[in-house]
C-alpha positions as a LaTeX table, in Angstrom:
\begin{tabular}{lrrr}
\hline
Residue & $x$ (\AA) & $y$ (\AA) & $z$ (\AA) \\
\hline
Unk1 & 148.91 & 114.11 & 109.85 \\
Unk2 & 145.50 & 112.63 & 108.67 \\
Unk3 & 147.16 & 109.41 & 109.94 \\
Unk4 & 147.62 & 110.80 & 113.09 \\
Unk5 & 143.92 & 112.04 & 113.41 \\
Unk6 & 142.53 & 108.99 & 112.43 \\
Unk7 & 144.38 & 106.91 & 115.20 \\
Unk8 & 143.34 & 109.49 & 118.01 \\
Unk9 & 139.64 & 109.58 & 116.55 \\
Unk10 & 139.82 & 105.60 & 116.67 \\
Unk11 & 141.43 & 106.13 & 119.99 \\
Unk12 & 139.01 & 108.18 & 121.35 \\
Unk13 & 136.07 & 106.26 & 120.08 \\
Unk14 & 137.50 & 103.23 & 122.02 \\
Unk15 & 137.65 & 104.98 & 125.29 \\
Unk16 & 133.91 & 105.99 & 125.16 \\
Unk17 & 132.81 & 102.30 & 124.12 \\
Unk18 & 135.27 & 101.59 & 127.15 \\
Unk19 & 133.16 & 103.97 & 129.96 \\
Unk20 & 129.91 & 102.67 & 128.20 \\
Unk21 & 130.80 & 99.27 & 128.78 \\
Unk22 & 131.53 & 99.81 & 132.44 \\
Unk23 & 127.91 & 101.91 & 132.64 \\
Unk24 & 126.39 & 98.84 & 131.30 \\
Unk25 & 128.33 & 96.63 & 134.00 \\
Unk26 & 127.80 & 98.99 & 136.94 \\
Unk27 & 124.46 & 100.83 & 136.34 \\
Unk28 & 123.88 & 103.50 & 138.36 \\
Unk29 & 127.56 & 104.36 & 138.43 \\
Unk30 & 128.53 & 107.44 & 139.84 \\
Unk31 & 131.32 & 109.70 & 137.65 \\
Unk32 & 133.71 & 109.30 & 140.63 \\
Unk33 & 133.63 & 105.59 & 140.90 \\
Unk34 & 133.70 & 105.70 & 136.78 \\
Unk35 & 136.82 & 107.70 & 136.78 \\
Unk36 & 138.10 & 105.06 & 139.27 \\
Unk37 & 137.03 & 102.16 & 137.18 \\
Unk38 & 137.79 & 103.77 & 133.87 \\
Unk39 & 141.44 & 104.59 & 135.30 \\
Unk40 & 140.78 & 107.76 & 133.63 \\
Unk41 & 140.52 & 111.68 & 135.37 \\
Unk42 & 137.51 & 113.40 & 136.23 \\
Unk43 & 137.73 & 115.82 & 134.05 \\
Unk44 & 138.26 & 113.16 & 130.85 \\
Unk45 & 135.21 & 111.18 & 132.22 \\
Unk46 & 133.03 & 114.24 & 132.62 \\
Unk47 & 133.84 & 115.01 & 128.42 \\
Unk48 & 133.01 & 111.71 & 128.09 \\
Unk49 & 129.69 & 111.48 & 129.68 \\
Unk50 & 128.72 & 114.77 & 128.48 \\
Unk51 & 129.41 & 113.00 & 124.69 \\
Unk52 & 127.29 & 110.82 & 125.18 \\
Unk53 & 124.81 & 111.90 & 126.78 \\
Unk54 & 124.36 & 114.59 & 124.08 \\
Unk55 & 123.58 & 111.22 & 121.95 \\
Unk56 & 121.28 & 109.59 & 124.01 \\
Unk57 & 122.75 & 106.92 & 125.12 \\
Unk58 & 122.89 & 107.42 & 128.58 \\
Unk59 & 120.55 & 108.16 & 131.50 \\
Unk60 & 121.03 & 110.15 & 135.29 \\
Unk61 & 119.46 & 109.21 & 138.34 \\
Unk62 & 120.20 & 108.96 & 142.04 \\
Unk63 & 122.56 & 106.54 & 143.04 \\
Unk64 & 123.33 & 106.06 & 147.17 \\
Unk65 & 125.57 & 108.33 & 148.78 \\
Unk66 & 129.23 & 106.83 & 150.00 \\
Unk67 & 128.39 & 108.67 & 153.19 \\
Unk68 & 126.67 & 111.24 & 155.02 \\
Unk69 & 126.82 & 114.49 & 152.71 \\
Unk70 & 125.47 & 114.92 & 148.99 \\
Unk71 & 123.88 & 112.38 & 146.89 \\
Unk72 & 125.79 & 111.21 & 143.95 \\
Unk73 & 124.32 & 111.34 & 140.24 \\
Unk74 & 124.26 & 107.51 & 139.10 \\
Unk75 & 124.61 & 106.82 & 135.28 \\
Unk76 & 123.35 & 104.22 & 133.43 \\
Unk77 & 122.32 & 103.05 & 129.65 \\
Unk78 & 119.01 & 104.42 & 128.47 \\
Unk79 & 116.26 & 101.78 & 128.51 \\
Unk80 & 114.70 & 102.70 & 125.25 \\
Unk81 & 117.49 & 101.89 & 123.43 \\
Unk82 & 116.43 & 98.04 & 123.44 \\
Unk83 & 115.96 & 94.95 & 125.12 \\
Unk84 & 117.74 & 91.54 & 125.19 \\
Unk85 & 116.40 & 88.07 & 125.16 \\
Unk86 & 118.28 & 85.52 & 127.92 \\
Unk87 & 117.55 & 81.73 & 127.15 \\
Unk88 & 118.73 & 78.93 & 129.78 \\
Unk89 & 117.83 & 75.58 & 128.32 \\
Unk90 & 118.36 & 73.26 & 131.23 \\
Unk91 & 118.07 & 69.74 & 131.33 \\
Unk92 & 114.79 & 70.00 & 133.12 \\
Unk93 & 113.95 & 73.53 & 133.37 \\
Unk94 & 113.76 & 76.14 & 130.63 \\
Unk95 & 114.15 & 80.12 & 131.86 \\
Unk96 & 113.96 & 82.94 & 129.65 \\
Unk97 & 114.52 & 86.81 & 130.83 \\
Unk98 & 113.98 & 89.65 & 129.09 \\
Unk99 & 116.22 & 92.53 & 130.42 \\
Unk100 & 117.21 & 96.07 & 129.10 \\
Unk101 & 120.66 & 96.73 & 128.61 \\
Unk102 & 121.43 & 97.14 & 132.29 \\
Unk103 & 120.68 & 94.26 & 132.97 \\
Unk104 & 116.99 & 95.00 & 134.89 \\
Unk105 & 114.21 & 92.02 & 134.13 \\
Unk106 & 110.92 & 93.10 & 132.16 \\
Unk107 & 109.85 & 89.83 & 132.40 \\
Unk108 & 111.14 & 86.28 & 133.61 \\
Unk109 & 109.95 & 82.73 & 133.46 \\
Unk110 & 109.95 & 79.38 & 133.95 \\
Unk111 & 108.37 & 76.47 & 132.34 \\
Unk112 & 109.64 & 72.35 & 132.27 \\
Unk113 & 111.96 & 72.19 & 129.11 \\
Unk114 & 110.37 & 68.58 & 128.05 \\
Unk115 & 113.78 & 68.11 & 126.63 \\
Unk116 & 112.70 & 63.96 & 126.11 \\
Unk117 & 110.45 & 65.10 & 123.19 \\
Unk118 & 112.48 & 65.81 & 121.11 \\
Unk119 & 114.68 & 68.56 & 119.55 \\
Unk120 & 112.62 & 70.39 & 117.56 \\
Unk121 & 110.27 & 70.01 & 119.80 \\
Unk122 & 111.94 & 71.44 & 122.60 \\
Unk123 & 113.06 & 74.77 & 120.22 \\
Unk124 & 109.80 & 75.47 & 119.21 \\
Unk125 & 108.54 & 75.91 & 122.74 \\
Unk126 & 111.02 & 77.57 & 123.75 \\
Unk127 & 110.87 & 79.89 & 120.72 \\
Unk128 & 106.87 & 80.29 & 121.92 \\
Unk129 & 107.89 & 81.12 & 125.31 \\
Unk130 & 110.40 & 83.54 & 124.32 \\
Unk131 & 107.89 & 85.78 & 122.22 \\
Unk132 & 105.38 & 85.35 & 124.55 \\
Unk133 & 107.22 & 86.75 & 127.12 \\
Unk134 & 107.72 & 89.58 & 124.49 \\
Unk135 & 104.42 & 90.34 & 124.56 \\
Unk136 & 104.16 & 89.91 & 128.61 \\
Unk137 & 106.78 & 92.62 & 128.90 \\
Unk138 & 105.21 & 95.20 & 126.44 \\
Unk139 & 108.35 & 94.73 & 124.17 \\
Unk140 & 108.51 & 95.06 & 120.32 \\
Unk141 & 110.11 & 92.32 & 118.29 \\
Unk142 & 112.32 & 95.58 & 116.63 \\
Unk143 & 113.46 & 96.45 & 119.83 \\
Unk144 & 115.54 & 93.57 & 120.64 \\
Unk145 & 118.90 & 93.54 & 119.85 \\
Unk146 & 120.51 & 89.88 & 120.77 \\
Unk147 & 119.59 & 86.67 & 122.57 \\
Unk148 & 122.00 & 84.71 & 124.83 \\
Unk149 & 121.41 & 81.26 & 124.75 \\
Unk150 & 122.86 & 78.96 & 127.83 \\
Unk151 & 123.02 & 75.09 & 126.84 \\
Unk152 & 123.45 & 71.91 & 129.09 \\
Unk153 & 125.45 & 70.22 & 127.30 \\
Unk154 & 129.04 & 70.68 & 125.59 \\
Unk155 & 129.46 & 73.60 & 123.72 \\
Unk156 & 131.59 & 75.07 & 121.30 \\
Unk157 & 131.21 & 78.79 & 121.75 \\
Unk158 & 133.35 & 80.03 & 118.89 \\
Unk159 & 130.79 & 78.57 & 116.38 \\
Unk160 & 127.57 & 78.54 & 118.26 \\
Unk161 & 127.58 & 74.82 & 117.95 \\
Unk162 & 125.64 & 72.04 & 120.73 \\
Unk163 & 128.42 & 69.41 & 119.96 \\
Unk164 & 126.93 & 66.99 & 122.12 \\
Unk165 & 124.49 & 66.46 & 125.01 \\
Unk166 & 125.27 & 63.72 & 127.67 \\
Unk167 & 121.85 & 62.69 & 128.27 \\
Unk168 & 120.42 & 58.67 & 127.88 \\
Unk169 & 118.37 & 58.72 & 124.89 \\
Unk170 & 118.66 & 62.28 & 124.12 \\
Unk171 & 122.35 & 62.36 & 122.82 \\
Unk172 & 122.41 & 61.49 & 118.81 \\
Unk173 & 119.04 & 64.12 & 118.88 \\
Unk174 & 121.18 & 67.42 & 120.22 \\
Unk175 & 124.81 & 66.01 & 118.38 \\
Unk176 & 125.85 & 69.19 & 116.51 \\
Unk177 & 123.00 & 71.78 & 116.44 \\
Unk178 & 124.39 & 74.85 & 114.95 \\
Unk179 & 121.53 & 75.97 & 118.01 \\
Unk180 & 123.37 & 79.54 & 117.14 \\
Unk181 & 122.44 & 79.86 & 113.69 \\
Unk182 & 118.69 & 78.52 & 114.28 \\
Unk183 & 117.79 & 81.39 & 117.06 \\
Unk184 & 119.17 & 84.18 & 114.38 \\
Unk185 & 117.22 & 82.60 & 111.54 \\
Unk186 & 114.46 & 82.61 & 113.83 \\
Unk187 & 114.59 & 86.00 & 114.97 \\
Unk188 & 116.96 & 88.06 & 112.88 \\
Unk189 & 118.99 & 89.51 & 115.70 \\
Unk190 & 122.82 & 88.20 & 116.88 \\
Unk191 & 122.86 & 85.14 & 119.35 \\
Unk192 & 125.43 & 84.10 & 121.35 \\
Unk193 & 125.77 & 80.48 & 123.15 \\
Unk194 & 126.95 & 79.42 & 126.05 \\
Unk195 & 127.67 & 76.33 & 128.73 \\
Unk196 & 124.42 & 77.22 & 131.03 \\
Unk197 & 127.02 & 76.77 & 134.11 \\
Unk198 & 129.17 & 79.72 & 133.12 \\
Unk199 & 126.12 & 81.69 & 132.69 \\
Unk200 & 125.22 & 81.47 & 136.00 \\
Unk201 & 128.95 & 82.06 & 136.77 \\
Unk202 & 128.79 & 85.20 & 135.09 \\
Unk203 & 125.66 & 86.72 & 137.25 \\
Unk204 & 127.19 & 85.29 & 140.22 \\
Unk205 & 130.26 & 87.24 & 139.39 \\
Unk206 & 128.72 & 90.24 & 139.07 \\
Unk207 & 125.66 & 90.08 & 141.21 \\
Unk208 & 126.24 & 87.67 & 143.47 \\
Unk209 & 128.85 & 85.87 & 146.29 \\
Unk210 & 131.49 & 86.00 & 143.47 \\
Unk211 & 131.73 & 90.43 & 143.51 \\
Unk212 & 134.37 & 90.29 & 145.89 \\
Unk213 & 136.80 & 88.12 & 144.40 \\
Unk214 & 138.75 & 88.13 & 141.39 \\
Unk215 & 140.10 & 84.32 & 141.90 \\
Unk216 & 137.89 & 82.22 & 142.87 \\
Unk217 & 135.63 & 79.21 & 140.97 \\
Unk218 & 131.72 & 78.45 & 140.94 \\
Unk219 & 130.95 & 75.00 & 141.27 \\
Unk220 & 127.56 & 73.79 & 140.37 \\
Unk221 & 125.56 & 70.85 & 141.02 \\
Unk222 & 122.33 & 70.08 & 139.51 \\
Unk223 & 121.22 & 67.42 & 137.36 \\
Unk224 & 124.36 & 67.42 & 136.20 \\
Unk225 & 127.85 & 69.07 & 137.71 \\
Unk226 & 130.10 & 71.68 & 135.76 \\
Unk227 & 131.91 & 74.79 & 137.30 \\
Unk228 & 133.29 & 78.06 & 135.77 \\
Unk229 & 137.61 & 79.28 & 136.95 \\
Unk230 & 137.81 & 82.91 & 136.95 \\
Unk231 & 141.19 & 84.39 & 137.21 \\
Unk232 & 142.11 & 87.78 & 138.07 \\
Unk233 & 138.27 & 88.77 & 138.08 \\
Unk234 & 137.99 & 87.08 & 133.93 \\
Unk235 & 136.49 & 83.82 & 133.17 \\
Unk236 & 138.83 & 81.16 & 131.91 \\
Unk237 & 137.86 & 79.36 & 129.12 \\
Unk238 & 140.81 & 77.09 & 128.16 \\
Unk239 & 142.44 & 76.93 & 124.89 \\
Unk240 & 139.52 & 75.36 & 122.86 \\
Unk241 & 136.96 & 77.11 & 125.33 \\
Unk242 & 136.54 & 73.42 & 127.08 \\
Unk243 & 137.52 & 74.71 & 130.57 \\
Unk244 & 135.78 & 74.21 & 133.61 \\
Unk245 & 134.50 & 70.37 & 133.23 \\
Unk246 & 134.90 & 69.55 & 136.80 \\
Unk247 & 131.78 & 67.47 & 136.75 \\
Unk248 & 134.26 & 65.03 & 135.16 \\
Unk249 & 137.09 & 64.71 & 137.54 \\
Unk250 & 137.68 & 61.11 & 138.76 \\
Unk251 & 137.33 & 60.73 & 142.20 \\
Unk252 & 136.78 & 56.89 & 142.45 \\
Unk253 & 139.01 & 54.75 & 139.45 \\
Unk254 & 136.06 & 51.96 & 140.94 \\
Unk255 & 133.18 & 53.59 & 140.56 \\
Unk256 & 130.02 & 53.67 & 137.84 \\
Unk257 & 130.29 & 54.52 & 134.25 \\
Unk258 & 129.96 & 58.29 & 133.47 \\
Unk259 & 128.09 & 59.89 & 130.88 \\
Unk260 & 131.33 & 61.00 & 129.17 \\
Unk261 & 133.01 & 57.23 & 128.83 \\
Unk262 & 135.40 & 57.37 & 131.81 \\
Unk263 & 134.27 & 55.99 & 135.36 \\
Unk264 & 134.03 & 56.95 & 138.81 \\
Unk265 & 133.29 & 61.04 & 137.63 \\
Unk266 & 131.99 & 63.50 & 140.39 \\
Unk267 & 128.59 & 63.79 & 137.94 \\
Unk268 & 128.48 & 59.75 & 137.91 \\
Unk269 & 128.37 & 59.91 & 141.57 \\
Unk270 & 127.12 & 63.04 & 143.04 \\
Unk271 & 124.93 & 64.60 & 140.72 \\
Unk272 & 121.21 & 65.65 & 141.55 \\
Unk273 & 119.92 & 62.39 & 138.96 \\
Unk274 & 123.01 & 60.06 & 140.63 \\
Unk275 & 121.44 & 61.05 & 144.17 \\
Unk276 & 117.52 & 60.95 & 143.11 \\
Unk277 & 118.73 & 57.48 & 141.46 \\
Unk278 & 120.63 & 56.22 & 144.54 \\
Unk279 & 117.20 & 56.66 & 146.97 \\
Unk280 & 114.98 & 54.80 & 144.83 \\
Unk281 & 117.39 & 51.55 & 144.31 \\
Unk282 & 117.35 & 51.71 & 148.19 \\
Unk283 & 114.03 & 51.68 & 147.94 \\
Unk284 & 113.40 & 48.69 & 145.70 \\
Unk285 & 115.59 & 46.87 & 148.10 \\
Unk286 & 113.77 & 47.38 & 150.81 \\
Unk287 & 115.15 & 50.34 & 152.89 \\
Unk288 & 112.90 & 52.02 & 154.77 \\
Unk289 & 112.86 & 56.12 & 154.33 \\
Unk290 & 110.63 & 59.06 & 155.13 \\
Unk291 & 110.94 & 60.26 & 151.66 \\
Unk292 & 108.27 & 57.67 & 149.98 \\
Unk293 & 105.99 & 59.29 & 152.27 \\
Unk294 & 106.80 & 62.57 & 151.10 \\
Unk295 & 106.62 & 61.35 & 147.32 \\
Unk296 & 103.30 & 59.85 & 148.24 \\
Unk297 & 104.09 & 56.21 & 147.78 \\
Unk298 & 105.77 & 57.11 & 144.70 \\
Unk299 & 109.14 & 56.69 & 143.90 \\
Unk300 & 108.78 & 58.65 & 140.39 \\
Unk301 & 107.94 & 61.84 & 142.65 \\
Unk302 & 111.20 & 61.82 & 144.36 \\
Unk303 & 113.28 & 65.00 & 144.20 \\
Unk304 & 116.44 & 66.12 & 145.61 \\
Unk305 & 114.21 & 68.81 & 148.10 \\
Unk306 & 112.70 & 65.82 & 149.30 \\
Unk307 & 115.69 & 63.84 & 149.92 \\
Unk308 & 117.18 & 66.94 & 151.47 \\
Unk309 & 113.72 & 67.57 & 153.93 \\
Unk310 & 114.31 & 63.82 & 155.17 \\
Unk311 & 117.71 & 64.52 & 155.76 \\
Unk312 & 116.50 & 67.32 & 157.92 \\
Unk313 & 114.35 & 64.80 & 159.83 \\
Unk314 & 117.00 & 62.56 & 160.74 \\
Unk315 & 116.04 & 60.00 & 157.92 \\
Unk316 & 119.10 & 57.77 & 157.53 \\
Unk317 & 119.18 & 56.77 & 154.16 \\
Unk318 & 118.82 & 60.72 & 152.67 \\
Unk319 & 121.00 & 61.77 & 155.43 \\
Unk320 & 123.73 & 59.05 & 153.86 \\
Unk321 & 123.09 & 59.20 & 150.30 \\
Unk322 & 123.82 & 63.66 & 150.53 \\
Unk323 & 127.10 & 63.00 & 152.84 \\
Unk324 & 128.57 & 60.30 & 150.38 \\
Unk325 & 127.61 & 62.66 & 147.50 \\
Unk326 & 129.49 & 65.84 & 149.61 \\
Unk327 & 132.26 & 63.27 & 150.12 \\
Unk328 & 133.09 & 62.94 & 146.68 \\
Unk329 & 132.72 & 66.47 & 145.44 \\
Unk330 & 134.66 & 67.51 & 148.43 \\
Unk331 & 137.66 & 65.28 & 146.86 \\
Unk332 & 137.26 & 66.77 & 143.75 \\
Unk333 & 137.45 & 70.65 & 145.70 \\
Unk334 & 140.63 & 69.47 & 147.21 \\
Unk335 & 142.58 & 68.75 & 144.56 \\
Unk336 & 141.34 & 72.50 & 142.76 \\
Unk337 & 142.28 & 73.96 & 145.89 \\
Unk338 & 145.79 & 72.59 & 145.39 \\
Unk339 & 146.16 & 73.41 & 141.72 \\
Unk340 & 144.35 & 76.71 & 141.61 \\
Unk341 & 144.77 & 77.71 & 144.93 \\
Unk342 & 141.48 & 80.16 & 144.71 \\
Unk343 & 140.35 & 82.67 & 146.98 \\
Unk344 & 137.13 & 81.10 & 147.18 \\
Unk345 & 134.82 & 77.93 & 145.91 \\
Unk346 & 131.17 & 78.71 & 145.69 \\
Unk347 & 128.47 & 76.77 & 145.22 \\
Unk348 & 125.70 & 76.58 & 143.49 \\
Unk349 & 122.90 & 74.79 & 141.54 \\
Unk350 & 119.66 & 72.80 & 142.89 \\
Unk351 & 121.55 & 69.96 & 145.25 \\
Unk352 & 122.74 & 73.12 & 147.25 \\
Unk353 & 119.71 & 75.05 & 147.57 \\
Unk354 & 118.54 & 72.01 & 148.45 \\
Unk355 & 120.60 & 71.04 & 151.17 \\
Unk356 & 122.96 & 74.26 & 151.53 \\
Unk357 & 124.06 & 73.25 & 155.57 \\
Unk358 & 124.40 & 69.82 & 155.58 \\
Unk359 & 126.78 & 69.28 & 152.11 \\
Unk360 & 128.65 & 72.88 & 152.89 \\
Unk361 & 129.76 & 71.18 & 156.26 \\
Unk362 & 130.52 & 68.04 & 154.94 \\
Unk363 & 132.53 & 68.81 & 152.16 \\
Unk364 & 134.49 & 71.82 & 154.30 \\
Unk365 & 136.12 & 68.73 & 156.57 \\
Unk366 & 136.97 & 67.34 & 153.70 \\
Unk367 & 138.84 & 70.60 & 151.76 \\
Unk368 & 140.47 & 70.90 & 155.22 \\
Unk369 & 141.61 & 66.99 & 155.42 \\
Unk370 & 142.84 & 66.49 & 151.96 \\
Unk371 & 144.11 & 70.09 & 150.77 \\
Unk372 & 147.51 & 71.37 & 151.36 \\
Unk373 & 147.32 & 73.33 & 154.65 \\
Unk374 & 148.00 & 77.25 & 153.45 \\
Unk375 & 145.90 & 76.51 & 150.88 \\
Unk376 & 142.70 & 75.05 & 152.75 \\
Unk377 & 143.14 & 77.68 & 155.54 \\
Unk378 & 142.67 & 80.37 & 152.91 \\
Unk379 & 140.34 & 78.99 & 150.88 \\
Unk380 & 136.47 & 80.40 & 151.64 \\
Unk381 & 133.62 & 78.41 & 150.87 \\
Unk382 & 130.18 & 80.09 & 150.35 \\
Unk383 & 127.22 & 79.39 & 148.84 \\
Unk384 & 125.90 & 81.40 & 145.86 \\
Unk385 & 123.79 & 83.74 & 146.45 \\
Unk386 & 121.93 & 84.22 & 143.32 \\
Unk387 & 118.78 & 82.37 & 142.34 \\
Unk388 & 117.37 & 79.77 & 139.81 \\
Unk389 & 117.15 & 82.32 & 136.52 \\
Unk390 & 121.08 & 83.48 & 137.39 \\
Unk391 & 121.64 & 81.57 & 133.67 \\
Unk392 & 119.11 & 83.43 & 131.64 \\
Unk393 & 120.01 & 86.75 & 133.09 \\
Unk394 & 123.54 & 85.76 & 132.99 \\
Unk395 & 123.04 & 85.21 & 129.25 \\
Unk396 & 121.10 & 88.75 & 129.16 \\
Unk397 & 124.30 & 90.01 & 130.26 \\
Unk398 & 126.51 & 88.60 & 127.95 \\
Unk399 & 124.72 & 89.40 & 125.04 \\
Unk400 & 124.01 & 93.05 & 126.06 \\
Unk401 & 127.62 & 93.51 & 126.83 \\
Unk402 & 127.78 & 92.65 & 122.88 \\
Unk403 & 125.08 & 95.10 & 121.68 \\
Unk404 & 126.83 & 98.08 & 123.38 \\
Unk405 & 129.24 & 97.36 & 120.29 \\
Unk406 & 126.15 & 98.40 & 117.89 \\
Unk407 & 125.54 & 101.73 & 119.36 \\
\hline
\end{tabular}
């Protein structure tokens, strides 16, 4: 018998965590749509609410009404029960977020990572920023509970290791930081790391162009090129969590050494540094463009909004340099439309906020011409729809998702 008790009370405690966990995923919930979710009745989820409400965990407002008729009561996580740090350490940018549990910003910002300095450097800067935005956001040190950390650079999640980062002159600096370990030391709460690609993945998912599918992948180009598979609504991760390296698909056996040893990659050829770096040789050969004028003279200035603006204005060589780089990630979309055969592809990252019309139609004829037919006439591809700090609240997420455990 006490065998028996103890199994239902474990059993019962794991359906509230459960119905918490989808509060914290859908704030604002109604009970009906939790029920739904929760695959539970409404009767069980009413008990349930009522439970923990009675421990303050949870809080009722207004959420939209379905349709004409009365307004439903929206649940979601109490905000005083702590705040979470999200860190995206990009290769140019850093972005930190701090959110409640729900997932709602107190504060957000951006500042240039400086990663060539070094680092230490780099950490202790971002450590400043982090507590400064702390302070910006009225938040006590005590109150937060976890910091996500996205990386841009290979990753082993399992042990909160940097194992390497791909970068000229920046590689032997980065080679296995136990970057997990550090942030805890630092701040004495749990930290979780993450490839700064899924993290965006992960608000896209959930916030974004990615809600309405459960099969679909987010492909990102910035600096550098990575993409996140999610199958049946999950993200894949592979079976040492090295999934998702589509930045590193061949698409030309001919083509320029990649940052990862091999040649001809989709990153050695249509990244946002392969494109920059593609202008500016034209440039010292000669080639006349409207994007020196817009980097005043100087090629150092160049960015990929530029190259996209000339595009725009019928400039030849930015208008060439974009649809070769489509070109080749279009390749590499074919051949994961024909062994994934997702529901959708979209994409993200700075080259396609940059230049979302122009590469989207480019690469589409390309999906079309070298996919299997069923699967290219299925296959939708959007753009995302989330912005530039997607990876620091996508790390917000993740790490609240892990504090609910603690309550």
């Amino acid at each position: 018998m006490p065998t028996t008790r103890a199994h239902s009370l474990r059993k019962s405690a794991q359906t509230e965590l459960n119905v918490l966990k989808l509060i914290q995923a859908h704030p604002s919930i109604s009970r009906v749509e939790l029920a739904r979710e929760a695959r539970l009745s409404t009767a069980a989820i009413t008990g349930i609410v009522s439970s923990l409400n009675e421990r303050g965990l949870l809080v009722e407002g207004g959420s939209p009404a379905v349709n004409v008729g009365r307004k439903r009561i929206g649940l979601s996580l109490r905000p005083e029960l702590g705040c979470v740090i999200g860190v995206d350490l990009g290769t140019f940018n850093l972005r930190v977020a701090v959110t409640d549990l729900n997932g709602r910003p107190r504060a957000i910002r951006q500042v240039h990572a400086h990663m060539n300095v070094g680092r230490l450097e780099v950490l202790k800067r971002c450590f400043s920023v982090m507590r400064e935005l702390l302070e910006e956001a009225n938040v006590e040190a005590s109150s937060v509970l976890g910091v996500g950390v996205a990386f841009s650079g290979v990753i082993d999640v399992a042990n909160g290791k940097v194992l390497s980062y791909p970068r000229l002159g920046l590689a032997e600096d980065w080679k296995n930081t136990p970057l997990q370990t550090i942030i805890e030391t630092e701040f004495g709460v749990p930290c979780v790391l993450e490839d700064s690609v899924r993290a965006v993945a992960i608000t896209e998912r959930t916030q974004g162009a990615g809600r309405d599918f459960t099969d679909f992948v987010y492909v990102d180009v910035g600096m550098g090129v990575g993409s996140a598979i999610f199958i049946n609504g999950s993200l894949y991760r592979g079976c040492n969590g090295s999934a998702g390296e589509f930045g590193h698909i061949t698409v030309d056996e001919a083509g320029p050494l990649c940052c990862c040893g091999s040649y001809g990659c989709v990153e050695a050829l249509a990244s946002g540094s392969r494109i920059i770096e593609s202008v500016k040789l034209a440039l010292e050969k000669g080639v006349s463009s409207k994007v020196l004028q817009l980097a005043d003279d100087v090629p150092d200035n160049i960015t990929l909004e530029m190259i996209a603006e000339a595009a725009e204005d019928r400039d030849s060589l930015s208008f060439r340099t974009l649809s070769e780089a489509a070109t080749h990630i279009g390749a590499a979309c074919a051949d994961l439309v024909n062994l994934l055969n997702p529901e959708a592809i979209i994409f993200g990252g700075a080259l396609f906020r940059a230049s979302p019309k122009l590469l989207l139609e480019n690469l589409s004829r390309l999906v079309r011409h070298r996919a299997m037919e069923k699967s290219a006439n299925e296959v939708q591809l959007l753009l995302a729809s989330t912005k530039s700090d997607a990876g620091a609240l996508g790390m917000a997420r993740i790490i609240a998702s892990q504090a609910i455990n603690n309550l």
